[in-house]
N, C-alpha and C positions, 0 to 999 in steps of 0.2 A: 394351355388348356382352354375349350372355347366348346359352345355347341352348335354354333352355326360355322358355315361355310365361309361366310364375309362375314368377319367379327364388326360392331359397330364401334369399339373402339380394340386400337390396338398401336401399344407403345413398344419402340424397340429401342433399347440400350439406353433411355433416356437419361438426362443429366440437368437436376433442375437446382439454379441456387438462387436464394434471398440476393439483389444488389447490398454489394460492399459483405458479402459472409467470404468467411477463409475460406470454404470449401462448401460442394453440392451437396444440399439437402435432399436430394433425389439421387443413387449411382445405381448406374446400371438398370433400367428397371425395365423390362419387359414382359408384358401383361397384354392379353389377347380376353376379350367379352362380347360373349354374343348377344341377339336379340331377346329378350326375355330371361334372362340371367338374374338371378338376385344376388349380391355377392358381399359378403360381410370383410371390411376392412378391421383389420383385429391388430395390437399390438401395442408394446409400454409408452409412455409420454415422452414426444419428442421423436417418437420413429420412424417421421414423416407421411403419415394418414392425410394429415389435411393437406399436406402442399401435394400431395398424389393427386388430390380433388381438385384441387386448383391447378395444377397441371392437365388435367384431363378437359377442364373448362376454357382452358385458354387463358387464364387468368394471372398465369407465371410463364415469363419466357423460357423457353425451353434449350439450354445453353449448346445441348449435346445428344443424338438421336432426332428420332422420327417420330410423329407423331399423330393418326389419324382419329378421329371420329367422326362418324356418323358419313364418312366417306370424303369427310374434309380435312385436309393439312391443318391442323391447331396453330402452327406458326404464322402461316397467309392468309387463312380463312376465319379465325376467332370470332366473328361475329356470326355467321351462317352456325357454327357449333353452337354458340350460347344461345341462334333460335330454336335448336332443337332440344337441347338438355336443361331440366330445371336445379336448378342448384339451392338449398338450403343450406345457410351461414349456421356456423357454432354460435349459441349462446347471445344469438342477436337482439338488441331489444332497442324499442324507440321511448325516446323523449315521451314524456306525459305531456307536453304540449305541441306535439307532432299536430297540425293541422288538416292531417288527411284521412279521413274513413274508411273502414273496411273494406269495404265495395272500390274505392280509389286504389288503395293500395294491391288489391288483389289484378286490380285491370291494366296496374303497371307491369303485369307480367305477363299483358301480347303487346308489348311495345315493338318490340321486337320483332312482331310479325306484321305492327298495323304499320309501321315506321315513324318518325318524329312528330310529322306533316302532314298525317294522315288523321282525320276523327276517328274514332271506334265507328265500328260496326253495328250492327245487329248480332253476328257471326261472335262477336270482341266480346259482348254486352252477354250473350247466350255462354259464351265460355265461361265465364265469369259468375254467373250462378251457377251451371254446373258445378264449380270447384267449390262451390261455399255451399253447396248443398254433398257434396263428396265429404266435407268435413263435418256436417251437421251445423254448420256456425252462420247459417243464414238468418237468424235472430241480430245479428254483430253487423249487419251490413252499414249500418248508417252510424256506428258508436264510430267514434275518433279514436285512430289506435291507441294513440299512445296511454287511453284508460282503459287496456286490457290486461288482466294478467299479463304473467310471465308464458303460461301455456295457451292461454287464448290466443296470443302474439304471436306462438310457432305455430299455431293450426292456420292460420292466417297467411301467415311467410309459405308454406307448404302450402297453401291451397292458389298462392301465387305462383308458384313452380305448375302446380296443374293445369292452370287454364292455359297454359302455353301447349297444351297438350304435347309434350313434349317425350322423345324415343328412349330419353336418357333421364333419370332422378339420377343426381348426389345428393344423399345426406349426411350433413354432416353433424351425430350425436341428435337426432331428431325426437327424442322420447326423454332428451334431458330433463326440460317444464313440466312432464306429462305428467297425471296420473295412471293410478293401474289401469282405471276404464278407458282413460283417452289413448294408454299404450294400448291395448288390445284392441278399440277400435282403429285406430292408424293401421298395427298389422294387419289386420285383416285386408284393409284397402290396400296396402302395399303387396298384399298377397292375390287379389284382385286382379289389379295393374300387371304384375308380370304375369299370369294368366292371359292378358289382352297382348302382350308382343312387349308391355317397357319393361328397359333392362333398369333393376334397383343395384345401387352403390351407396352401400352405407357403410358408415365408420360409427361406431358404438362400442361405448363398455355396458350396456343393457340386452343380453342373452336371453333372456326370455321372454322377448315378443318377437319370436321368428315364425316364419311358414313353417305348415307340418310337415313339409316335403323336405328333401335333402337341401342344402343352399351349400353355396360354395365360400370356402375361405380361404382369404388371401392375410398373411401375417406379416407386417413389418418390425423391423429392427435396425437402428443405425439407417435409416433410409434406403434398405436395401428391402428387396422380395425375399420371406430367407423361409417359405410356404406357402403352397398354391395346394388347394386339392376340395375336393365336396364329401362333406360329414351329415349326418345328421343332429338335427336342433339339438338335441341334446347335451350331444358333445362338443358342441361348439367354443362355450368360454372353458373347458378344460385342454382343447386344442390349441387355441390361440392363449391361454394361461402359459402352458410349457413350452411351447414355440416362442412365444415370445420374449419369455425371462430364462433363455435358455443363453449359455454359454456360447459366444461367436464362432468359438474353433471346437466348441460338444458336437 
């Protein structure tokens, strides 16, 4: 299931495991996502949500299948992929004596585009307030992370995935830290974005800061795809509720 013609990512039969696990944390998995898609990863603990994300990132070797984004092979290409998709980590948070500021930390996310060896730009420098003015948190620019909240810290990490302007977000569980107002202004922006062509990948047990429009979800279980289809918001955590605590052979 896809809306465009060249999906921008698209896995076939995939096979992903942890080194040294008895057995793949990822079987079988084939998943097809187009340009501007929002698509909610849904499903109980342990279903394989996050190594789906890391698998699509490049970030887990892929033991078995094929594997493209953004029109690159995940397995030879993983660096040309992680320039174009911004990835948000679960539950991440820095040391209170982390020595790098707002504004630092946000602009280690066009490394990737400026290279190791390369100074920022103006271009590096310009992305970089855009994304902290995308979050509101350009007040934060010169504070040292690590005496940020818990939720200031994820608007920060997410506003480092932006300046990479990048084709692809994964999030993963991104309105954990939030409040109500900071859940609703993030959706909004995330419902912005795929309006502009980025395709959103999120993984969430928080249903109610979806777009108003339909969004598509995908439900895991036992690390397999065991639902694919587009609902609307409403129905959403009652779909992936019974999809996913349903019975293997129901």
């Amino acid at each position: 299931m896809t809306t465009a013609a060249t999906p921008l990512i698209e896995l076939n039969s995939v096979y992903t495991a942890y080194k040294g696990a008895a057995r793949p944390t990822l079987s079988d998995i084939s998943l097809s996502i187009g340009k501007g898609e929002y698509v909610v990863i849904g499903g109980p603990n342990g279903a394989g949500k996050t190594t789906l994300l890391e698998s699509i990132n490049g970030m887990l070797p892929i033991a078995h299948g094929t594997a493209r984004v953004c029109g690159y092979d995940v397995r030879g290409d993983g660096y040309h992929v992680r320039c174009r998709v911004g990835y948000l980590l679960q539950n991440f948070s820095f040391d209170p004596l982390t020595p790098f500021t707002v504004e630092e930390v946000v602009l280690m996310g066009r490394y990737g585009k400026i290279g190791l060896f390369r100074k920022p730009g103006q271009d590096d420098h310009e992305a970089v307030q855009d994304a902290l003015r995308l979050l509101e948190i350009e007040d934060l620019a010169k504070r040292p992370i690590g005496q940020l909240s818990g939720g200031q810290q994820q608007k920060v990490l997410l506003a480092q995935s932006l300046a990479r302007n990048p084709e692809i977000l994964l999030l993963d569980e991104p309105f954990s830290n939030l409040d109500m107002f900071a859940r609703e202004a993030i959706n909004s922006l995330l419902s912005r974005l795929v309006a502009r062509g980025v395709t959103v990948v999120i993984v969430s047990h928080a249903f109610d800061d979806l777009p108003d429009s339909s969004v598509r979800v995908v439900v895991m279980r036992d690390g397999r795809i065991c639902l694919d289809r587009e609902c609307k918001p409403a129905e959403v955590a009652q779909v992936i509720r019974n999809t996913g605590s349903a019975a293997p052979n129901a």
